[in-house]
C-alpha angles and dihedrals in degrees: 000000000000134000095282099045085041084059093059115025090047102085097025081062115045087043098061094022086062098036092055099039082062098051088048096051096041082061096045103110098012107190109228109274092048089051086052088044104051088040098048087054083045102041095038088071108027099037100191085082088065093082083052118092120246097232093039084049095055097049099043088047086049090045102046080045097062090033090059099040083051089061091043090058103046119085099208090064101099104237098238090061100044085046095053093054088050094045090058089042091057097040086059095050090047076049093063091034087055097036100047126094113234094028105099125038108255112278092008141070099237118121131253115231079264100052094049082092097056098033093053091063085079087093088069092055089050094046088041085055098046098051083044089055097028120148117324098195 
């Protein structure tokens, strides 16, 4: 990464990088009903996670987390692919934002109160973007 990347990337990166690490960390040994609780929202829109385990989905989402802050994090992890992983990341929490019930208000694509927490992930898919499309130069 050189000076002009650094200038860039830099912020886009800690700020998500962190962000995510935390997330990641904070799921690490889920007691039971957390695990049930963070697979049935998952599963409940994207239903191939049904056949996972609770507890086996919320290790492996806290792993693949850290994982992907981590990348974010480390310089020598060129942007585009850092990007990409956070991009999908992103994509698969708007996914949950758009599938749930009670997250939109009805005919928009505002959020609920409920939904504020899930709508407000769009910042990692545009940083994601960004980091994917970065400067060509």
């Amino acid at each position: 990464m050189n000076a002009r990347d650094l200038t860039w990337q830099l912020p886009l990166r800690l700020t998500a990088g962190t962000y995510i690490v935390d997330s990641g960390l904070h799921k690490w040994n889920p007691d039971e009903e957390t695990a049930k609780q963070l697979h049935g929202f998952a599963a409940g829109t994207y239903p191939f996670l049904g056949a996972v385990p609770p507890v086996t989905f919320s290790k492996a989402l806290a792993a693949g987390e850290t994982l992907l802050g981590a990348a974010l994090l480390v310089p020598a992890v060129p942007a585009r692919l850092a990007g990409l992983g956070l991009l999908g990341f992103g994509a698969g929490l708007l996914g949950l934002y758009a599938k749930t019930p009670g997250m939109r208000r009805p005919g928009t694509p505002f959020p609920t109160q409920d939904g504020v927490s899930l709508a407000k992930d769009s910042w990692l898919v545009a940083i994601g973007a960004a980091l994917v499309l970065g400067d060509r130069r």
